[in-house]
C-alpha positions in Angstrom: 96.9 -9.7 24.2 99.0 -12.8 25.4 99.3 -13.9 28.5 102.7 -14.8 30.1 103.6 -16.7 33.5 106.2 -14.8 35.6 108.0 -17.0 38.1 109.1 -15.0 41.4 112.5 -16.5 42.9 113.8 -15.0 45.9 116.1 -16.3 48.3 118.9 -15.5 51.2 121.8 -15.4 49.3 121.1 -13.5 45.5 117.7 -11.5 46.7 114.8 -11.1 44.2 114.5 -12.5 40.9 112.0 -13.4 37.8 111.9 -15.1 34.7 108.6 -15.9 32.3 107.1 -18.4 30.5 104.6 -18.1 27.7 102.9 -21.5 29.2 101.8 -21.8 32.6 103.0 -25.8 33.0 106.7 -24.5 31.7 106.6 -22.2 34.7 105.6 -24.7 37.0 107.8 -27.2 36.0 110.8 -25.1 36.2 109.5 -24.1 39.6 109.1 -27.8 40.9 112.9 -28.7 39.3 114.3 -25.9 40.8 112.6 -26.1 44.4 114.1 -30.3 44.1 118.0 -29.1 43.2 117.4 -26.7 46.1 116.2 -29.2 48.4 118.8 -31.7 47.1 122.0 -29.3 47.8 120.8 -28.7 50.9 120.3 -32.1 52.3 123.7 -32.9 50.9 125.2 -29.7 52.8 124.1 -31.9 55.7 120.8 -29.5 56.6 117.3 -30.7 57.4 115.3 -28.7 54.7 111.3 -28.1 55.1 109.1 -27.6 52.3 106.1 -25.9 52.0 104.3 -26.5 48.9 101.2 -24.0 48.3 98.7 -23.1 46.4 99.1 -21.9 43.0 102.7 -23.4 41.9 103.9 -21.3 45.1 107.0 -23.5 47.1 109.0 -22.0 50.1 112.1 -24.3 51.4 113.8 -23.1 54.7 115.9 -24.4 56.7 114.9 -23.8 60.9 116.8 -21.3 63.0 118.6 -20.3 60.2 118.5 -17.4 57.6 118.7 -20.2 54.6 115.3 -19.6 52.9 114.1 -19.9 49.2 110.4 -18.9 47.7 108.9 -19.7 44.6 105.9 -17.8 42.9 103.7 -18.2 40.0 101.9 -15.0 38.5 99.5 -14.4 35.7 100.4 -11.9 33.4 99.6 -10.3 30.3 102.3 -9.1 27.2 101.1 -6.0 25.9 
């Protein structure tokens, strides 16, 4: 059996979504570019983003008293 990462997006605006990598440091380097765009855009837009960066490849950026949120999971997985 192979294993598989599955990145979990889900955000304010499009909901829930995932996408997989067969190696673990593709996941979280797609994680890390995407959560820095995100952050980017935002400060841009002329918000104050936070950043949480967790455990695990996990990343949540909101932006306070506002409904502008984005999360960013890594999970183990195997392809049967």
């Amino acid at each position: 059996m192979d294993k598989c990462y599955i990145v979990l997006h889900k955000n304010y605006e499009e909901g829930e979504s995932a996408y997989a990598f067969y190696k673990k440091q593709d996941a979280e380097i797609s994680v890390n570019e995407d959560a820095k765009t995100v952050e980017r855009d935002l400060k841009e837009q002329g918000y104050l983003p936070v950043v949480l960066a967790g455990a695990y490849g996990n990343i949540t950026i909101f932006v306070s008293n506002s409904d502008i949120y984005y999360e960013w999971s890594i999970a183990e997985s195997d392809i049967q």
